[in-house]
Structures are given as structure tokens and as C-alpha cells.
C-alpha positions in Angstrom: 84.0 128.5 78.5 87.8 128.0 76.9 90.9 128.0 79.2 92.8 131.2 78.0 96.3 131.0 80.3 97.5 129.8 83.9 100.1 132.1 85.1 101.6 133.0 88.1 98.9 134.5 90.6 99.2 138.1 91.0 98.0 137.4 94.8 100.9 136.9 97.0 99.0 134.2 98.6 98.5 132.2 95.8 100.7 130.1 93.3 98.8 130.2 89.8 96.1 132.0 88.3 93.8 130.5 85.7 92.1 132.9 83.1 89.3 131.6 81.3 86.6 133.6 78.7 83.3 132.9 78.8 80.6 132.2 76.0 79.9 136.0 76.1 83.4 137.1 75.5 84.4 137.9 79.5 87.3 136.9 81.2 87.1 134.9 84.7 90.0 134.5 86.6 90.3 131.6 89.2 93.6 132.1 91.6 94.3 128.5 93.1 97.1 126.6 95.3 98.8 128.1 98.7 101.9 129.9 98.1 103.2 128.4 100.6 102.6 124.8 100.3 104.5 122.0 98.7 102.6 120.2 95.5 102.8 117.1 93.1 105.0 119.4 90.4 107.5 120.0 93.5 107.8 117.2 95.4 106.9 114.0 93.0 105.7 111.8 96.2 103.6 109.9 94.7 101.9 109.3 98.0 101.2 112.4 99.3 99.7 112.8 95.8 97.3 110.3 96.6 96.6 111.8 100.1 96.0 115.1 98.9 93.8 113.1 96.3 91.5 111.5 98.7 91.3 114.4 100.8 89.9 117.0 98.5 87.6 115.0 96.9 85.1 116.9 98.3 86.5 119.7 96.0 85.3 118.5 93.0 81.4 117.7 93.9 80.9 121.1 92.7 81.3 120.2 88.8 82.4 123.2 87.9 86.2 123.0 86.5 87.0 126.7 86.4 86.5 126.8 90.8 90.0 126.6 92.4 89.7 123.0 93.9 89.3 121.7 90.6 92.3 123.5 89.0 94.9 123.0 92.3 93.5 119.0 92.1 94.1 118.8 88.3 96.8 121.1 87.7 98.8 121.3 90.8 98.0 117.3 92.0 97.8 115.5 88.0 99.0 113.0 86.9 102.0 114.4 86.0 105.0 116.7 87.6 105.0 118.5 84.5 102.4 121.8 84.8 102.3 122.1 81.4 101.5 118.6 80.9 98.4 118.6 84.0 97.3 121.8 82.1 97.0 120.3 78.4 95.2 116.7 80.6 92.9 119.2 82.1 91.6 121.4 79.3 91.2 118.3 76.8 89.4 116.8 79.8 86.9 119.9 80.3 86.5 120.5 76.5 88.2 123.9 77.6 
């Protein structure tokens, strides 16, 4: 699986989209984080980082990077306010 772009969703409802190839040459595309709803890239609160952190935990017990709980958590909540930055962390991270 290798990480091809994240754009902006084409789904009104959604803020990014993630496109990713598989091994046989497909593309997958993952939309992920509410339209609607502040993140760590727009806010930098630090805190509400960390709550959103602890809350969607859960989100990752699927180990499966390309789902969108993974993508909002790395990309959307990282370490950084920087998207760009979250998305280079998160496709060295995931060998994508």
C-alpha cells in the first residue's frame, strides 16, 4: 500500500481525502475529518489535542492506517499544526 495524495474531500461532509494504491495497482480512497469541526492544524490547543487523543484511541485498535480514524488521528490531530508535516510523520511511520 503507498500513500498517493491527501486532498480536499470531494464529499461536502468531509475535510480531506486520502488516496492510496494498492500492491495490485488500485486506488483506495479514505475520506476522513468532519467538515464542520475544528482540529489540531486550526486551533493549536494543545489540550484539546490531547482530549481528542485519548478519546479516539479506540480508533486505532483496527491497525489498519489507510481507515479514517487513523488518518483524522495522525493527520488532522499530529504532532504538528502543519498538514504537510503530520502527512510526511504518518507515511514514514506506516512505510506508506
Amino acid at each position: 500500500m503507498k500513500l498517493i495524495s491527501v486532498q480536499v474531500s470531494t464529499k461536502p461532509e468531509k475535510k480531506l481525502m486520502a488516496i492510496f494504491e494498492t500492491d495490485t495497482g488500485r486506488t483506495r480512497t479514505t475520506h476522513f475529518g468532519q467538515a464542520t469541526a475544528d482540529d489540531y492544524t486550526l486551533t493549536h490547543d494543545k489540550q484539546q489535542r490531547q482530549r481528542y487523543r485519548i478519546r479516539h484511541l479506540k480508533d486505532l485498535r483496527t491497525n489498519d492506517p489507510t481507515k479514517a480514524g487513523f488518518l483524522s488521528y495522525y493527520i488532522l490531530w499530529g504532532n504538528s499544526t502543519d498538514i504537510d508535516k503530520n502527512v510526511s510523520a504518518y507515511k514514514k511511520k506506516f512505510n506508506l
